[in-house]
C-alpha positions in Angstrom: 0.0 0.0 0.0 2.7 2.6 0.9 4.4 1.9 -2.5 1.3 1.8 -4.1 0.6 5.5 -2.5 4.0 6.7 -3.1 3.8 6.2 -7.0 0.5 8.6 -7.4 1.2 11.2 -4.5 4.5 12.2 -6.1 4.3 16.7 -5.6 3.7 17.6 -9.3 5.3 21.5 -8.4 8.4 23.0 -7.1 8.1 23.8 -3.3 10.4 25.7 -1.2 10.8 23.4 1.7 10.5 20.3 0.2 11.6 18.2 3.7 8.5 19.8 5.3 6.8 18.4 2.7 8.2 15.0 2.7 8.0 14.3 6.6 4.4 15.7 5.8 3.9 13.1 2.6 5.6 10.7 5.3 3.4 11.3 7.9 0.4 10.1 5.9 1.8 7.2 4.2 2.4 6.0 8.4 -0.7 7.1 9.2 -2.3 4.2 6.4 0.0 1.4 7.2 -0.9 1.8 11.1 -4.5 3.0 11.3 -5.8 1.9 8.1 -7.4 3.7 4.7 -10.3 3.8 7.0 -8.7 5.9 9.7 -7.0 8.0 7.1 -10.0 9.0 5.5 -11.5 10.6 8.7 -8.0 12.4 9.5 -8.3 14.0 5.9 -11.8 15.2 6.4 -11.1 16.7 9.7 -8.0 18.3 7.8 -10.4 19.2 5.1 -13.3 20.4 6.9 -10.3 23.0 8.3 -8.1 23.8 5.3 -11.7 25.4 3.3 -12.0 27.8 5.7 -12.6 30.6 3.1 -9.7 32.9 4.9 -7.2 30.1 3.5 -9.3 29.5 0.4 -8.5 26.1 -0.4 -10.1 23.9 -3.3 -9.6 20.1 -3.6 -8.2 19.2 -7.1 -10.6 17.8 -9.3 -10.5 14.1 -10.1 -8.3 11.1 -9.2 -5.6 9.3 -10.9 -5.9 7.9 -14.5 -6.4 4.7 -12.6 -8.9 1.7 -11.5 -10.8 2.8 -8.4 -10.8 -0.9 -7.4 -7.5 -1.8 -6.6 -5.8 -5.3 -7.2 -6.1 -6.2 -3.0 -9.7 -5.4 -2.7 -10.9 -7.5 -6.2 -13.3 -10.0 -5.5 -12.8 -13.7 -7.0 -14.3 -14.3 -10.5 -16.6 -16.6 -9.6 -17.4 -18.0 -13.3 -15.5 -19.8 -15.8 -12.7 -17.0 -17.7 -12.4 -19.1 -20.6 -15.9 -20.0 -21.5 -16.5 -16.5 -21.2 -14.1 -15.1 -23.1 -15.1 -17.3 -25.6 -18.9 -16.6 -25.5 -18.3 -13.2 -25.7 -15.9 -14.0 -28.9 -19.6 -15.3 -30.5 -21.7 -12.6 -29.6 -19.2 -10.3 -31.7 -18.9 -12.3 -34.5 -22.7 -13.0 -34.6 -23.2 -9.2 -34.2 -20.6 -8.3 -36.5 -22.3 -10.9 -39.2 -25.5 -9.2 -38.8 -24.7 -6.0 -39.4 -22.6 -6.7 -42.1 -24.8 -8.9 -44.2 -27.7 -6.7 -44.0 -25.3 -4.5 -45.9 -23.9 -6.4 -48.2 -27.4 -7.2 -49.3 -29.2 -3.9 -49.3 -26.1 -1.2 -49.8 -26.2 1.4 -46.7 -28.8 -0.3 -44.7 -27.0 0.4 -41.7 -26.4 -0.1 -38.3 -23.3 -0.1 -36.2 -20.6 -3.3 -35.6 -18.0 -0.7 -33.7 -20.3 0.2 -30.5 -20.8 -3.2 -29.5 -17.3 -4.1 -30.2 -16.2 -2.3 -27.6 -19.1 -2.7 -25.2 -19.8 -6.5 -25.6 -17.8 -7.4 -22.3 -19.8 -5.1 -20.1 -22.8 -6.5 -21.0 -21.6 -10.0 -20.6 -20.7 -10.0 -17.2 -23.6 -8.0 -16.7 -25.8 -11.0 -18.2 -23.9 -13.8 -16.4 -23.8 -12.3 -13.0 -25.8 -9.2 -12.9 -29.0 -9.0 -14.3 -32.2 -10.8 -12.4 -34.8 -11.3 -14.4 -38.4 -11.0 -13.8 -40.3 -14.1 -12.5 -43.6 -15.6 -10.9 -41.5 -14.3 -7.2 -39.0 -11.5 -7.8 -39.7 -8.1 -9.7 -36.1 -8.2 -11.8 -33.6 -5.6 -12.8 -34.4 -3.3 -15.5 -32.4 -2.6 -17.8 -31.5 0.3 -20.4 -29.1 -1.2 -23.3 -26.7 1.0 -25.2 -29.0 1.8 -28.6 -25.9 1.0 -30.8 -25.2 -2.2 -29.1 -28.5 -3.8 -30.4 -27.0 -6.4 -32.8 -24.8 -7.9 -29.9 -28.1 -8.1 -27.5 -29.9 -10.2 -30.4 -26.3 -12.0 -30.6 -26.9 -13.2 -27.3 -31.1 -14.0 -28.0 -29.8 -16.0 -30.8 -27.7 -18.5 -28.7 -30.5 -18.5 -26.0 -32.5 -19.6 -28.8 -34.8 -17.0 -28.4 -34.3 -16.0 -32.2 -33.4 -18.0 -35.2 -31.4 -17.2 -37.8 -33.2 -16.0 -40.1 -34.4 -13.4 -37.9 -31.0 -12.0 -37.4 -30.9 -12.1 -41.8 -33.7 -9.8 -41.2 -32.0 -7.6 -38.9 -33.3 -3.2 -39.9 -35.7 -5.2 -42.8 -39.1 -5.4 -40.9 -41.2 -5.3 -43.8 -39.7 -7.8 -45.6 -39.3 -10.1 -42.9 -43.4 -10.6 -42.4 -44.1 -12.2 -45.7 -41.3 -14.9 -45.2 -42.7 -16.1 -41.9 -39.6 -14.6 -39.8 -39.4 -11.7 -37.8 -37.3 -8.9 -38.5 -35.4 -6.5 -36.2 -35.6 -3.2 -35.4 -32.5 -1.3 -35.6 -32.8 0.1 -32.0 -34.6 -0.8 -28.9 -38.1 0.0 -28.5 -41.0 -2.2 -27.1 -43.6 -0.7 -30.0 -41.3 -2.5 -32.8 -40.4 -5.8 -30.8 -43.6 -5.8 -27.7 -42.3 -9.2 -26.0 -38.7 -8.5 -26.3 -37.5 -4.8 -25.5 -38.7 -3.4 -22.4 -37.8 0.5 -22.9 -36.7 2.7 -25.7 -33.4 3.9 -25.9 -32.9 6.0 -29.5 -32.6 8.9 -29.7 -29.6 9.1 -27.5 -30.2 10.4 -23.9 -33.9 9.3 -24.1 -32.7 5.8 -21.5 -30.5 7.7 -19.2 -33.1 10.3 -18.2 -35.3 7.4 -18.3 -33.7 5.3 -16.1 -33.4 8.0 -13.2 -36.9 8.2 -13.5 -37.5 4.4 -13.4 -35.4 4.3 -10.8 -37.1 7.0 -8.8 -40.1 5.4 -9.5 -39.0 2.2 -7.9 -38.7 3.9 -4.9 -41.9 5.9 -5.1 -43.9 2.7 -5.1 -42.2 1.5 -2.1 -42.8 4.4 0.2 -45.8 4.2 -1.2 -46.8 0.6 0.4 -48.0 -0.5 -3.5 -44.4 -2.8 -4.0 -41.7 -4.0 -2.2 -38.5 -3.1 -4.7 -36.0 -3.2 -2.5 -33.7 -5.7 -3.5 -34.2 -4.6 -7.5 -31.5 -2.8 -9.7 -31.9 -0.5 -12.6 -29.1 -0.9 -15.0 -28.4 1.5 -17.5 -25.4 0.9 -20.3 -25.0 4.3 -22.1 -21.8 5.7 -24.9 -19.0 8.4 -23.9 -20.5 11.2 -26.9 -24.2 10.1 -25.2 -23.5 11.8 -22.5 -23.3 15.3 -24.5 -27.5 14.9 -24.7 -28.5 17.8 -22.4 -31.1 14.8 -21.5 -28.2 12.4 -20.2 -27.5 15.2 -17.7 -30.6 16.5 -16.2 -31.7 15.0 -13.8 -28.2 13.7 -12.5 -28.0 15.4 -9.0 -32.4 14.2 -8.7 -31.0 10.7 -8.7 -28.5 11.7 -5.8 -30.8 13.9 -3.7 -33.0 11.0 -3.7 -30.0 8.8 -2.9 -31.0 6.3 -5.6 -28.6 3.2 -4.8 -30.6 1.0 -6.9 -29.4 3.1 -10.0 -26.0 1.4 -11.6 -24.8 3.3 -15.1 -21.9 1.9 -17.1 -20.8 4.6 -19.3 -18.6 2.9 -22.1 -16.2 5.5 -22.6 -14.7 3.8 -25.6 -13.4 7.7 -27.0 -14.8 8.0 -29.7 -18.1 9.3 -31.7 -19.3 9.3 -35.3 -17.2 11.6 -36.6 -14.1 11.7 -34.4 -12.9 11.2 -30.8 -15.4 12.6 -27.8 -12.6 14.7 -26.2 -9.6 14.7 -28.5 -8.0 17.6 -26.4 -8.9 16.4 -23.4 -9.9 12.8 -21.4 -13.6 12.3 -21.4 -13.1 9.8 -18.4 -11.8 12.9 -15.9 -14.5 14.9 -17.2 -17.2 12.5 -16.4 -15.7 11.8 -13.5 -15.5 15.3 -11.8 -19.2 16.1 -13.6 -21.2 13.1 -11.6 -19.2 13.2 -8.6 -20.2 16.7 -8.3 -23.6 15.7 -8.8 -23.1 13.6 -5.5 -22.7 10.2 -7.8 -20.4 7.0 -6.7 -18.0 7.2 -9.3 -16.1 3.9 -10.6 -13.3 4.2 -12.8 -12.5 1.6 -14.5 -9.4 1.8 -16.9 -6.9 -0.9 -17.5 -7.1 -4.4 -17.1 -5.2 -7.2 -15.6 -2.3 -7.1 -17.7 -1.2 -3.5 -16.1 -1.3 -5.0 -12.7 2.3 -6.5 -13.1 3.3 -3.3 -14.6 1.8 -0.9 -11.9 3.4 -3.2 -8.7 6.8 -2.7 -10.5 6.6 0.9 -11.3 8.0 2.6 -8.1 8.4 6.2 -9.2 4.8 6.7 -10.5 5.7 7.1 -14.2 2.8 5.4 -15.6 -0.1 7.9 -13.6 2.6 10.5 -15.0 2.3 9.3 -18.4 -1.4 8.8 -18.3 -2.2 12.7 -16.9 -0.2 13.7 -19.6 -1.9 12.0 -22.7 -5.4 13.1 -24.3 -7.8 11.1 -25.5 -7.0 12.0 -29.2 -3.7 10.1 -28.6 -5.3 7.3 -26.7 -7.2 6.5 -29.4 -4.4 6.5 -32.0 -2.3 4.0 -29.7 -5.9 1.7 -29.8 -5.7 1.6 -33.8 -1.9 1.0 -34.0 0.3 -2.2 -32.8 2.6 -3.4 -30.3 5.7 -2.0 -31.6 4.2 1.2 -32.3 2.9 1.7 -28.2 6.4 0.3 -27.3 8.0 3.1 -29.5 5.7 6.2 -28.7 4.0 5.4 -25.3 6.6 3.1 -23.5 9.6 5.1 -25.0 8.7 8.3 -23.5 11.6 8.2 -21.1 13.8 5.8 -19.4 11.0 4.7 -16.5 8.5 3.7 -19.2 11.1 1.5 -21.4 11.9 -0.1 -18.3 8.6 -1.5 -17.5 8.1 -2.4 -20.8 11.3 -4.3 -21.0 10.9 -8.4 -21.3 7.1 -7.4 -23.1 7.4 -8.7 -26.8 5.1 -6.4 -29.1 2.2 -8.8 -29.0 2.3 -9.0 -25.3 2.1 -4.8 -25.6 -1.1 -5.2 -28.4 -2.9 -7.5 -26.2 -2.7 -4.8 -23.2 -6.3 -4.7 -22.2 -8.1 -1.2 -21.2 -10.3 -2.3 -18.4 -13.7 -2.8 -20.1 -12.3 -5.5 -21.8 -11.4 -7.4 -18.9 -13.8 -9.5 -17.4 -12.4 -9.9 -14.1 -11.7 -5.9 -14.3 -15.6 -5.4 -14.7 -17.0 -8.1 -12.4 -15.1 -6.0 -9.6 -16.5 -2.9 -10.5 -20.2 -4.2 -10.5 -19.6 -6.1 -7.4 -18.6 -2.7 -6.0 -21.4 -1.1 -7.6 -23.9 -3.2 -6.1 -22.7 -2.9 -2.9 -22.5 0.6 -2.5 -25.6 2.3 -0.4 -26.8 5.9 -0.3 -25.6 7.1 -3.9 -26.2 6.3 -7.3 -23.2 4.6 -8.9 -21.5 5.1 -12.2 -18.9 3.5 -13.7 -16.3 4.6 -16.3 -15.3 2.1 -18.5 -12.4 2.6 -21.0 -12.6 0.7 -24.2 -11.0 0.4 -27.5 -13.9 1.4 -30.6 -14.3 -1.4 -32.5 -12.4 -4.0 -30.6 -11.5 -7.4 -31.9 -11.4 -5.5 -35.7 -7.4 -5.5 -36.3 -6.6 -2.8 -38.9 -9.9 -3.1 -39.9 -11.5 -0.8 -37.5 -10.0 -0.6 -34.1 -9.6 2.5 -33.0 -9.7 4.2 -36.4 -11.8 7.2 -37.2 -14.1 6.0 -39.5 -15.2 2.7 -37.3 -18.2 4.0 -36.1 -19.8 4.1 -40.1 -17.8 0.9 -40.4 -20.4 -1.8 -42.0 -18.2 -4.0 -44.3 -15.3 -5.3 -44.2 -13.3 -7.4 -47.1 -12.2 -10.9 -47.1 -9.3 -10.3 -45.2 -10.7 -8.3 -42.5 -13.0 -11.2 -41.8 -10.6 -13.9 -42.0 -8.5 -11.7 -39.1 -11.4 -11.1 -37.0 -11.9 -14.6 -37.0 -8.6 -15.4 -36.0 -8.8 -13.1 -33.1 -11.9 -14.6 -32.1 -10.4 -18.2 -32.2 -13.6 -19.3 -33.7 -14.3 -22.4 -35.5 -15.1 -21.0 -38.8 -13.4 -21.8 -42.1 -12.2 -19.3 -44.2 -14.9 -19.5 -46.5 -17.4 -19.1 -43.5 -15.7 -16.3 -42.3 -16.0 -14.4 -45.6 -19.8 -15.5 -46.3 -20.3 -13.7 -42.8 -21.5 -17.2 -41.3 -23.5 -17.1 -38.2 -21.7 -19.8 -35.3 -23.9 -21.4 -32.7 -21.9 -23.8 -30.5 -23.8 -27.7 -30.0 -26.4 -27.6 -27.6 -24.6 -29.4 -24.9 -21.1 -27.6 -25.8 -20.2 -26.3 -22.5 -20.4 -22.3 -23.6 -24.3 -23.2 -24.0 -24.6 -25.4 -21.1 -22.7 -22.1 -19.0 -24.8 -19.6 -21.0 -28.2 -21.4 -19.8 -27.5 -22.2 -16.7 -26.2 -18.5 -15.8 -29.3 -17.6 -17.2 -31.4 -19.7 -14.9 -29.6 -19.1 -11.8 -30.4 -15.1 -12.5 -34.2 -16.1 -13.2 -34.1 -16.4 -17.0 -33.4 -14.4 -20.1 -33.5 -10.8 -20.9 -34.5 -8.3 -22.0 -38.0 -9.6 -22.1 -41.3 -7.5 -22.0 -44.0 -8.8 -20.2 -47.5 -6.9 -20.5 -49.8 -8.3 -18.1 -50.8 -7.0 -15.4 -53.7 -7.1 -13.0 -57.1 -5.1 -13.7 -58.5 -2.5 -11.3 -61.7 -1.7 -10.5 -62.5 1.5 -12.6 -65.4 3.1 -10.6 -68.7 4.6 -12.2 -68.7 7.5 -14.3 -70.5 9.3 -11.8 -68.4 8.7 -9.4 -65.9 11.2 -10.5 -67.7 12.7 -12.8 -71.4 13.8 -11.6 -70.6 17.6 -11.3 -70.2 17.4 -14.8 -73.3 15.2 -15.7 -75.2 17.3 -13.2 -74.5 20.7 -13.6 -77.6 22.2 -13.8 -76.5 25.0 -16.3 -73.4 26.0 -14.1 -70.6 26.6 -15.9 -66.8 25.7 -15.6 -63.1 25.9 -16.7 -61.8 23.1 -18.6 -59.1 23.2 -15.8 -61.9 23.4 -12.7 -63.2 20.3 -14.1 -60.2 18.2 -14.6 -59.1 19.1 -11.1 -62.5 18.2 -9.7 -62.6 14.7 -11.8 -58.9 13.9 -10.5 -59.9 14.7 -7.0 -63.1 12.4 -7.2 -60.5 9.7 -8.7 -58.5 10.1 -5.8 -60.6 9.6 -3.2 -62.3 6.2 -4.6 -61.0 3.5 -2.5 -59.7 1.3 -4.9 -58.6 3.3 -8.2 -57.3 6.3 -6.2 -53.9 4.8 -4.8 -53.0 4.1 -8.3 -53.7 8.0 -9.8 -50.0 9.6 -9.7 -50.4 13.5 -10.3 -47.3 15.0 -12.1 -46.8 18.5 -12.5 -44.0 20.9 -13.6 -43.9 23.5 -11.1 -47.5 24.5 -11.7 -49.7 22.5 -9.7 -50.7 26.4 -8.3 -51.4 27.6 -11.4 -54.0 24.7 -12.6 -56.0 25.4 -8.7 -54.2 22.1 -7.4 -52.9 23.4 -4.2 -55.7 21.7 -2.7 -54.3 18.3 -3.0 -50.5 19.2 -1.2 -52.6 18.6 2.1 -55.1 15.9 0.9 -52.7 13.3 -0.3 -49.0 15.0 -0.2 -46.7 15.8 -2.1 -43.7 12.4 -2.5 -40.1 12.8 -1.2 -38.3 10.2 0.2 -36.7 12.2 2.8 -40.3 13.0 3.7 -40.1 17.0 5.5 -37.6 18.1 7.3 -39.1 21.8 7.7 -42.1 23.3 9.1 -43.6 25.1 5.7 -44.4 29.0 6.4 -47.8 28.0 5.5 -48.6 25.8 8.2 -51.8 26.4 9.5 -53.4 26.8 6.0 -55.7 24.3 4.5 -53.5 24.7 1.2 -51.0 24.2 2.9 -47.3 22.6 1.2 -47.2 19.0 2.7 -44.3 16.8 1.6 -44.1 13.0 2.8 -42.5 10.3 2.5 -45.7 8.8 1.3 -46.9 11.3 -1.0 -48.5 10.6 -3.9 -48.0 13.9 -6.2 -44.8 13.9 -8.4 -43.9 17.8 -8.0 -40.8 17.6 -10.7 -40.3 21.6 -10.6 -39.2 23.5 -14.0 -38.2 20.1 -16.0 -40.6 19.5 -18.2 -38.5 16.4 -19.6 -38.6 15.1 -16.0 -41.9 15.1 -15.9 -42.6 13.5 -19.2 -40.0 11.0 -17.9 -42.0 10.3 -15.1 -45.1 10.0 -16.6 -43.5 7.3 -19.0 -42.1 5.5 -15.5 -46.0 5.9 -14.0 -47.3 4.7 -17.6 -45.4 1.5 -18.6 -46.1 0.7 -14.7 -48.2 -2.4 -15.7 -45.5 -4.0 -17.9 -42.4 -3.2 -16.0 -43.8 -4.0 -12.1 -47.3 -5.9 -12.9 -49.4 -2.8 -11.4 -51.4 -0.4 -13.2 -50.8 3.0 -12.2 -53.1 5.9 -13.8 -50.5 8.7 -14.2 -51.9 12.5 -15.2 -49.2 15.1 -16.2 -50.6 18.5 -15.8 -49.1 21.6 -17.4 
């Protein structure tokens, strides 16, 4: 630990009493070894808490090293099989590649995207074989929002479950087609309207699933405190692209999911550098960006950057030159050390200065190549979910570095062009398959050939039974829910059918129906008013004090208004969904209230007023 500490606290700046600051640096690195990382982080907020007294005016640097925040001592075991899992995810590439690419070769510039899911198929697979619960007869599930560009590898994997046939995937982005030939065809992005048993949320545009899960998530909660469904022990996963996050709608509602201390929220941002046209932050590293952005939000933020390989590497480098190196390269360079080879990283990143070369020293180029960034590395990213899982009172998101188009050789890794990359020539093919280690022939390769291993092969026995043990497959949409009792029109409605000539606002009668709808005994629980900051305006006040307005940290004040029948009630049990000026929360939460019945099994009547 104290050699671990000493290589990233190195003083990047001249000082003038530089054995002062040693016996300080000292001090701290005793401190650890005796008392702990525990111990040392109450010290440093004591010091803290001091040092920003605003007459010394002292600001904590933003960010942490260029590093894994799980380090090597505190990994979990992998508790699956390394090699059958390496080699599934191997298959759900190729499969995904093969899709893509054969919908192209057929029909010109059909489209769709190989490079995304490249890079993001190992987050998703750990995510499937440990991760992800399923919904069942017993247990709610996780929900989960999938990268929209990382469709082809999610029907990859339905493939193998045998969930799809083949010639749906030869129908992948041809719908209309597909009907006539008895197959089913599918949609180019996720979206329950296109595919109603298999997708549960939309995702495309980008930034519609990451505001979207924050609300889900939210929503979770809100039914909980409500007494309508225990969610407790359920997750909501969301799997989102570096450039995505550049959707004002991505950020939003970012510090809403940590003032509501959302733990059941998980994001995976695949930070894999690059966008359609060129790299996300060429001048610049998206990852420290990210990072200082949700941590200021008051998010749990994971970085996860290099994989296993470095570990040897890291342990040997004393004098910090690595995290040197690393704070001094951009993304734009990054990037260009994905697309090139072993020799060429030995030459321009390891032949920096003396340090570097020494730590490279007994690596041969291919060793160097096959350097893993760490969401690539399955061991890498089973840590950082077990972390993620475990953490309590924040929402977690992890930072995940990837190579664009991984697995495509000269083809398309890391090159500018590999997010419009659709085809690739005989050659490419034949290479990908070698890096794969697939059992295709060369012809196969080249006549994009979809593999599924034997039924009993033990990469489908593991894939099933992984399956199984986390309730069964995903994503799967489920849209049947239990009826409720809608009461009698004049119920809620007899002002109206008996008004004896009076007349009334459209908005005086649409409060008045709601307010009848709440109070019926068994529809009313399930009516979830959402407005935008102008519950006022549409003569709502009324119902703060009725039925309350929902916050999970219930009130903590006494409102100046008190004593007033109107007056502003907030509980823990509320039932209105007071989203203040956001009107894309509140559409958000209306879609969460809305698709109640298929994601939960409970109807919820949801109005958004505004």
């Amino acid at each position: 630990m104290a050699d671990e500490m000493n290589s990233i606290t190195q003083p990047e700046h001249s000082d003038f009493d530089p054995i002062e600051l040693t016996e300080w640096r000292e001090a701290f690195v005793g401190l650890v070894a005796r008392g702990g990382s525990e111990r040392a982080r109450q010290v440093l907020d004591a010091i803290t808490a001091m040092a920003r007294d605003p007459a010394i005016g002292w600001q904590p640097a933003r960010g942490t090293p260029y590093v894994n925040t799980v380090v090597v001592d505190q990994q979990p075991v992998f508790p699956g099989d390394l090699a059958v899992e390496e080699k599934l995810v191997s298959i759900m590439r190729w499969n995904a590649l093969a899709m893509v690419a054969r919908a192209n070769k057929a029909y010109g510039e059909l489209g769709g995207h190989i490079a995304s899911y490249a890079s993001a198929a190992d987050l998703f697979e750990v995510g499937f074989n440990h991760f992800f619960h399923a919904r069942t007869d017993t247990v709610g599930g996780d929900l989960v929002f999938y990268q929209p560009h990382s469709a082809p590898g999610v029907y990859a994997r339905a493939f193998l479950e045998g969930r799809l046939e083949e010639a749906d995937l030869a129908h992948y982005r041809q719908e209309v087609g597909a009907g006539p030939s008895g197959t089913r065809g599918l949609c180019s992005y996720p979206h329950p309207w296109l595919m109603p048993d298999f997708w549960q949320f939309p995702t495309g545009s980008m930034g519609i699933g990451p505001i979207s899960s924050i609300y889900q998530a939210r929503f979770m909660r809100y039914l909980m405190h409500r007494g309508l469904l225990d969610t407790t022990e359920r997750k909501v996963w969301g799997v989102f692209g570096d450039g995505e996050m550049d959707e004002p709608e991505s950020m939003s509602a970012l510090t809403l999911a940590a003032r509501e201390g959302l733990d059941n929220l998980v994001w995976v941002v695949n930070c894999n550098l690059q966008r359609l046209d060129g790299p996300v932050r060429g001048n610049g590293r998206i990852i420290d960006e990210l990072e200082a952005l949700f941590t200021g939000a008051g998010w749990n933020v994971i970085k996860l950057v290099w994989g296993s390989d470095w570990d040897g590497l890291f342990a040997r480098d004393k004098d910090g030159a690595l995290v040197d190196a690393f704070s001094h390269t951009v993304d734009g360079q990054f990037q260009t050390f994905a697309a090139k080879d072993g020799r060429y990283n030995r030459d321009h990143f390891f032949g920096q200065n003396e340090a570097l070369a020494k730590l490279a020293q007994g690596l041969s180029d291919e060793q160097i190549d096959r350097l893993k960034r760490g969401g690539h590395d399955l061991v890498k990213i089973y840590a950082a979910y077990d972390a993620a899982v475990r953490h309590s009172g924040k929402p977690t998101v992890i930072l995940a570095q990837t190579k664009k188009g991984f697995g495509m050789g000269e083809a398309g890794q890391g090159k500018m062009t590999t997010h419009q990359q659709k085809k690739l020539d005989r050659e490419a093919l034949i290479d990908f398959r070698n890096r794969s280690n697939l059992p295709l022939s060369d012809d196969d390769a080249a006549n994009l050939s979809f593999y599924k291993p034997e039924k009993n092969s033990p990469e489908m026995r593991y894939l099933h039974e992984h399956r199984q043990i986390l309730g069964g497959y995903m994503p799967s949409r489920i849209s049947v829910a239990d009826p409720v009792a809608v009461p009698a029109l004049s119920v809620y409605g007899g002002f109206a059918l008996q008004a004896d000539g009076k007349e009334m606002s459209t908005t005086m009668a649409f409060v008045r129906m709601m307010t009848n709808l709440l109070k019926d005994k068994q529809l009313g629980k399930r009516v979830v008013p959402i407005v935008a900051d102008e519950a006022r305006t549409f003569g709502m006040a009324n119902l703060f004090k009725q039925v309350g307005i929902y916050s999970s940290a219930g009130q903590c004040y006494e409102p100046e208004d008190i004593g007033s029948i109107l007056s502003y009630r907030e509980a823990k049990d509320g039932q209105i969904l007071e989203e203040g000026i956001s009107e894309a929360g509140a559409i958000s939460s209306w879609v969460a209230a809305a698709t109640s019945y298929s994601v939960h099994g409970i109807r919820m009547l949801p109005f958004y007023i505004y």
